[in-house]
N, C-alpha and C positions, 0 to 999 in steps of 0.2 A: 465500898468494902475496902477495909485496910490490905497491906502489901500482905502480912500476917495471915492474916484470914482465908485468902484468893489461892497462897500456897496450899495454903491445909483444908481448903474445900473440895468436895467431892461434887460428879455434876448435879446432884440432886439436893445438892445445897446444904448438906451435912458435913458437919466439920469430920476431916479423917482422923484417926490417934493420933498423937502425938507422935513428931519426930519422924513422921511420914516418908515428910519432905525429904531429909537428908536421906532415910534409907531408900528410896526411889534415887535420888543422886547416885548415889554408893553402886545403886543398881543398874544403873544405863552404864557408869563407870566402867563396871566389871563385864559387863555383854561386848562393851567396843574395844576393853581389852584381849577378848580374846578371838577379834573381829580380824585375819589373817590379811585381808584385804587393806585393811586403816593401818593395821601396826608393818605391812610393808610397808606401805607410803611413808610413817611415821619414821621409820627403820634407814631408807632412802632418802627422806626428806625431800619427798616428792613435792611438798609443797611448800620447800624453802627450810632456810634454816630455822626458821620459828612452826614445823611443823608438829611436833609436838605441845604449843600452844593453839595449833590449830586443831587439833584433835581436842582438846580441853575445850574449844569455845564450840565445839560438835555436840559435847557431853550437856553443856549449859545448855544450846538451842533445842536441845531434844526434851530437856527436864521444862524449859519456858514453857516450849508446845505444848509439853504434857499439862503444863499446871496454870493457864492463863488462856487457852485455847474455849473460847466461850459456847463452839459450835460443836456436834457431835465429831468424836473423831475416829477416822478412816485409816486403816492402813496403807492405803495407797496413797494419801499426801505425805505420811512417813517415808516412805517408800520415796518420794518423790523428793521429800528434805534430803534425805540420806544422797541420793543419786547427785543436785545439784552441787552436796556440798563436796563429796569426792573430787567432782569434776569440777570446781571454780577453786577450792582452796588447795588441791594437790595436784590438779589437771589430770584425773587419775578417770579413766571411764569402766566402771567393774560390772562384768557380764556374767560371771560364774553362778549368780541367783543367790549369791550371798545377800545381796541388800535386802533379797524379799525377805532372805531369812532373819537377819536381825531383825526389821521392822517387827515382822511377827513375832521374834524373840521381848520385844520393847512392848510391844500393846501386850502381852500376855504378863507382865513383869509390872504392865501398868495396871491392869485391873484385877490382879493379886495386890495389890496397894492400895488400890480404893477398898478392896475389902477384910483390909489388918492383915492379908497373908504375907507377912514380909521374916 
């Protein structure tokens, strides 16, 4: 399967609408935007001065998972992306239960996508 395809497939092997892809990008975007927890880090630059690109390559790893992950997927390995990436790329360890809630915010966001609701 081309690079093309793999984005815009759904797990049951059906291609999703067009332009999916980007509006699911646009969509983890705007969830981690207004993620109180990332945009202090980001704010503080907890995670260096290039912490702001770290939050960008947060946004990529999260849309990969979504769109290349060949196994069913769980909110708790989100949950567990989310958590390692706090902690290795801002050294930030965040316990307020935000992260369960974005995850949950991102899998709801992802399967409103797999079915055109975007």
């Amino acid at each position: 399967m081309d690079e093309d395809n793999r984005v815009n497939a759904t797990p049951s092997g059906q291609k999703a609408p067009p332009n999916t892809a980007s509006h699911l990008q646009e969509g983890i975007a705007l969830l981690l935007s207004r993620w109180n927890g990332l945009q202090m880090a980001i704010e503080n630059q907890w995670g260096g001065h290039d912490s702001l690109q770290k939050s960008q390559q947060l946004a990529s790893d999260i849309f990969s998972w979504f769109t290349q992950s060949k196994a069913k997927l769980h909110v708790e390995d989100l949950e567990n992306l989310l958590h390692e990436n706090m902690l290795l790329s801002f050294n930030t360890e965040i316990e307020d239960g935000s992260i369960e809630e974005i995850a949950e915010q991102l899998m709801v966001l992802h399967e409103e996508f797999l079915h055109g609701n975007h």
